[in-house]
C-alpha positions in Angstrom: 88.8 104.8 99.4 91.0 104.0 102.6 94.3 103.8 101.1 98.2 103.0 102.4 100.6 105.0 101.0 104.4 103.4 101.8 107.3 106.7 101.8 104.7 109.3 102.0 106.9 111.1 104.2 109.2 111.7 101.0 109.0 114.2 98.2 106.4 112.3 95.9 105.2 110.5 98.3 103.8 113.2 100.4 102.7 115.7 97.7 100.3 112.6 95.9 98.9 112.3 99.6 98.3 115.6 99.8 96.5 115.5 96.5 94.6 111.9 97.6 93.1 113.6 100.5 91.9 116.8 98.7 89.9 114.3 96.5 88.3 112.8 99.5 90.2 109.6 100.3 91.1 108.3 103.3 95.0 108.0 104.1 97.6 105.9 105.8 101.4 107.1 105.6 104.1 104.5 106.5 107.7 106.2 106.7 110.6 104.9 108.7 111.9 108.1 108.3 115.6 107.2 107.7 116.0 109.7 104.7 112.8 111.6 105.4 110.6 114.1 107.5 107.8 114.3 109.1 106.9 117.1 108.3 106.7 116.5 105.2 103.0 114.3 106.0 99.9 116.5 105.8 98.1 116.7 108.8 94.8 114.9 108.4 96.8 111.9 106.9 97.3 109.2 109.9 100.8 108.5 109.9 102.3 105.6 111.2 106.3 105.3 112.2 107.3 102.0 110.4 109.6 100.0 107.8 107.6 98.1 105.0 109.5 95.5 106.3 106.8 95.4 109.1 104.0 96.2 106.7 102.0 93.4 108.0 101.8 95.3 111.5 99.8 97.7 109.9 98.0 96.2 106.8 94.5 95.2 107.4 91.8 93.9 105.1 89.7 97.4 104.8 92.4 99.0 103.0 91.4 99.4 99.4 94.7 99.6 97.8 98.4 100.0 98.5 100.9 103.2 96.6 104.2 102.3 97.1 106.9 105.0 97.1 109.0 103.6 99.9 112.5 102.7 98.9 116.2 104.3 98.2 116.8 106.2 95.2 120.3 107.7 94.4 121.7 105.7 91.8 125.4 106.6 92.9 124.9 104.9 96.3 123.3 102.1 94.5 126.7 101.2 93.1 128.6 101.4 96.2 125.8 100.2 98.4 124.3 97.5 96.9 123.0 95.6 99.7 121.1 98.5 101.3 119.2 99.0 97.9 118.6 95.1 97.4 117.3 95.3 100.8 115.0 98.4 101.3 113.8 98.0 97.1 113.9 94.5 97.0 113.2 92.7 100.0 111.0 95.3 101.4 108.6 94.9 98.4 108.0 91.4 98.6 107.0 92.1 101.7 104.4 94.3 101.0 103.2 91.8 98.8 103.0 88.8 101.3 101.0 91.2 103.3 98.9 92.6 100.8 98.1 88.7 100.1 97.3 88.3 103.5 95.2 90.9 103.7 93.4 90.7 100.4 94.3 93.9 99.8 93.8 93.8 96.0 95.1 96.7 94.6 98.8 98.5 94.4 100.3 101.7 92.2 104.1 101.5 91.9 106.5 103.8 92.2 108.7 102.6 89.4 111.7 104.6 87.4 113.2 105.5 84.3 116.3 103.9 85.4 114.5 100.3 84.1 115.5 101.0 80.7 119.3 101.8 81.2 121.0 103.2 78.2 118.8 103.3 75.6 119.1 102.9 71.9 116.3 104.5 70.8 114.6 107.7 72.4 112.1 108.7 73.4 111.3 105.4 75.6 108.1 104.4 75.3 107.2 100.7 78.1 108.0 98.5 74.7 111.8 99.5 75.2 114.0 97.0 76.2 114.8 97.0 79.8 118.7 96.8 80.9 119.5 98.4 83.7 122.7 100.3 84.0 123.1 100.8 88.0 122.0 98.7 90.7 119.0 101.0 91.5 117.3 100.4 88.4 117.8 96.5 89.0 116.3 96.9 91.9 113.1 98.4 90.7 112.7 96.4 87.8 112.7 93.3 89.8 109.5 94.7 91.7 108.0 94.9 88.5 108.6 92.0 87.5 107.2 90.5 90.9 104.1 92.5 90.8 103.6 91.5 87.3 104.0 87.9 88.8 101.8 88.9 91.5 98.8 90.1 89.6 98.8 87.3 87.5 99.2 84.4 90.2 96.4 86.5 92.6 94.5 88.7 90.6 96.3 92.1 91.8 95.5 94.9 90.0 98.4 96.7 89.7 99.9 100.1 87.8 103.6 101.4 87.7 104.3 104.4 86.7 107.9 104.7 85.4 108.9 108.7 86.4 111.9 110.5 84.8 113.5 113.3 86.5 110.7 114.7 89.2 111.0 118.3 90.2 109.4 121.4 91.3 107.4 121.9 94.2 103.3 121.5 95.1 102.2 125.5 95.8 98.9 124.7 98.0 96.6 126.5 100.4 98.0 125.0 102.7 101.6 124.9 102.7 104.6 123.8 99.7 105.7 120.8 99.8 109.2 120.3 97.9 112.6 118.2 97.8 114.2 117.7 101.2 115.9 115.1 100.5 119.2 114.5 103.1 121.5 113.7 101.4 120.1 116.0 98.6 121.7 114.2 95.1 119.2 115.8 92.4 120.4 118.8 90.3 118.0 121.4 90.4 117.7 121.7 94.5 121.4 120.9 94.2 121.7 123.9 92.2 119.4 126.1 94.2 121.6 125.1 97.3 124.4 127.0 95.5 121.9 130.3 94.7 121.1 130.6 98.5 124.9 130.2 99.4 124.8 126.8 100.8 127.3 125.3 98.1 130.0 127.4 96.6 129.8 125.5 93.5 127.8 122.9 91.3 129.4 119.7 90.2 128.2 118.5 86.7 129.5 114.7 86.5 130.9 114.3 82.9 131.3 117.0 79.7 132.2 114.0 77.2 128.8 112.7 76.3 127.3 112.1 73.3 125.0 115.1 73.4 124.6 118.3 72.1 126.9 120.0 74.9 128.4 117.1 76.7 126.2 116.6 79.2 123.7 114.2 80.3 120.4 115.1 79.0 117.4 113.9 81.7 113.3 114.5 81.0 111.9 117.4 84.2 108.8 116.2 84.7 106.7 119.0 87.5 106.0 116.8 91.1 102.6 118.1 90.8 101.7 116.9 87.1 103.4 113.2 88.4 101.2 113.1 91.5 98.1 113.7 89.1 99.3 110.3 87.2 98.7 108.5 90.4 95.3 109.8 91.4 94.3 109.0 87.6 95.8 104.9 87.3 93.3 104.8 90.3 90.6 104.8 87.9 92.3 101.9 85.6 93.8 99.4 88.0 91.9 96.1 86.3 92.1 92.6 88.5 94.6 90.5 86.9 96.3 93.3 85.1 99.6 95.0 85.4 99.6 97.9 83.4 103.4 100.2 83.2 103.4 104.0 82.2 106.0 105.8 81.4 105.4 110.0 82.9 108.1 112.5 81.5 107.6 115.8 79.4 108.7 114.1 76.3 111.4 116.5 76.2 115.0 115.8 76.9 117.3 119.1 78.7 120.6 118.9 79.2 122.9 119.3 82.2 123.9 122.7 80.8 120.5 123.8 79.9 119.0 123.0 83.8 122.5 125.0 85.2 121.1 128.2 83.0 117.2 127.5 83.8 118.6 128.2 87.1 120.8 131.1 86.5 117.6 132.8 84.9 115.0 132.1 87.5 117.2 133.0 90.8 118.9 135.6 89.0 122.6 134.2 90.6 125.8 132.6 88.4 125.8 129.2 89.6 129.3 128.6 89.2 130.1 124.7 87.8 133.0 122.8 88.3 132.9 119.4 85.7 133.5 116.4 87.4 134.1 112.9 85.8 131.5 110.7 85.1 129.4 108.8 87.4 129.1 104.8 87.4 125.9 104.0 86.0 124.6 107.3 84.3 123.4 107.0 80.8 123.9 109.7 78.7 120.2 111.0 77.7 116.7 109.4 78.9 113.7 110.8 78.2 109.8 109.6 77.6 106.9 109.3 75.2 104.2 109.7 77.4 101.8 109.1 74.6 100.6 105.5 77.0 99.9 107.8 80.0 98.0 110.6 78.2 96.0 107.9 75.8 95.4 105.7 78.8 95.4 107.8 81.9 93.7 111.3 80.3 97.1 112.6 81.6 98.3 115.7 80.5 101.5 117.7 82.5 100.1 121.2 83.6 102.9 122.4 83.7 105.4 121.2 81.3 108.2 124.1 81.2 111.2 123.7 82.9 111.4 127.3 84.0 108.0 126.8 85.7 109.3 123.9 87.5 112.9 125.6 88.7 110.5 128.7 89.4 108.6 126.6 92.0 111.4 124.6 93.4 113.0 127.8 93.7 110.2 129.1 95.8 110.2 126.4 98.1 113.7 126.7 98.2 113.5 129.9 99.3 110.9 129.0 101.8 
């Protein structure tokens, strides 16, 4: 299959091209490269300099379908900075989707998020929970949702999101890791490697007054590797007409705390914490039933411990 892959400069984004081209597709990355690196692309992928925005510039009919992972992410700057999420989540979506029209291009795979659901009242999630967003980035994303879901009805799309909780680790391949490098970097566990190699004096944890089991927020680590599978196998089930939403997570929540000494254990250093107060927008646990995705999908995470996943961030990290 000839396939367009939107953000696969970025973490997932890359690491699920790198996987589509060992199974023999062929591959398009669009990047702007505004938060990401080129670098990151694997070599026999074409890349193409571009905002999806400008999709249409580079969409053309012999492209058999369209993964999206192109958008902003940090749920902090969400609340401050609206407008750019709105914009480059949003807007830049739509888009795609005018172009994909266009081009009868009839298939997409979305890169969707946990952050749908907000705070929830009953854990784990499973796609029947009640969708309230909490921050502006989850708004965002579950407005393209709900447009694709418009979409494939209206035009016969087939379409699959895949709703990730907390991605992390690192791809170990033949020929080269490919990990977090993000700038600016605003997930825990590189955060927390950043202050093993002595480029932070300190983690800040935002908030010790939840209502968890240690205070903390409690988040679902789900190995980048084990998600990029998920997106090779909803290949297989996009149906015209369909829109079909997955939730991928371990199915186990770990707290703030637990990560911080995950951490401590793999690199071996004390990660000192300093406890900040809350962020806007932060619910205090999410984490998934997977039980759609492994039903549906045939998915099963690989490699489902978090120390395996700090161990490979940590290597590329390291790297």
């Amino acid at each position: 299959m000839k396939l367009l892959v939107t953000g696969g400069a970025g973490y997932v984004g890359s690491v699920v091209t790198r996987l589509l081209l060992d199974a023999g597709h062929s591959v398009v990355v669009v990047d702007d490269l505004s938060r990401n690196d080129a670098a990151q692309v694997p070599a026999e992928a074409e890349f193409v300099q571009a905002r999806v925005h400008d999709i249409a510039d580079v969409l053309t009919p012999d492209f058999d379908a369209v993964l999206h992972f192109a958008g902003l992410i940090a749920a902090g700057e969400s609340m401050a900075h609206p407008e750019w999420h709105w914009d480059n989540n949003l807007v830049a979506s739509l888009k795609l989707l005018d172009a994909m029209r266009a081009a009868r291009v009839p298939r997409i795979i979305f890169s969707s998020t946990a952050a749908t659901y907000g705070d929830p009242s009953e854990l784990p999630l499973t796609e029947e929970a009640v969708t309230k967003p909490v921050n502006t980035y989850g708004a965002t994303k579950l407005a393209v949702d709900m447009a694709i879901t418009s979409e494939a009805h209206a035009h016969d799309v087939a379409a699959v999101s895949l709703r990730y909780f907390n991605v992390a680790g690192a791809l170990i391949h033949s020929r080269g890791m490919i990990g977090e490098r993000h700038d600016p970097e605003t997930h825990l566990i590189p955060i927390a490697l950043e202050v093993a190699l002595g480029k932070r004096e300190k983690l800040q944890l935002f908030g010790d007054d939840y209502p968890t089991s240690d205070g903390t927020c409690v988040r679902d680590y789900i190995h980048v590797a084990d998600l990029a599978q998920a997106h090779l196998l909803a290949l297989d089930v996009l149906v015209p007409g369909q829109h079909r939403i997955y939730n991928l997570g371990n199915g186990t929540g770990f707290s703030n705390r637990q990560v911080v000494d995950a951490v401590r254990e793999v690199t071996g250093h004390p990660i000192p914490v300093e406890i900040a107060p809350r962020r806007s927008g932060d619910p205090a646990a999410l984490y998934a039933s997977s039980e759609k995705a492994r039903t549906e999908l045939g998915w099963v995470p690989a490699k489902p411990d978090l120390r395996d996943i700090v161990a490979d961030a940590w290597r590329f990290a390291q790297k």
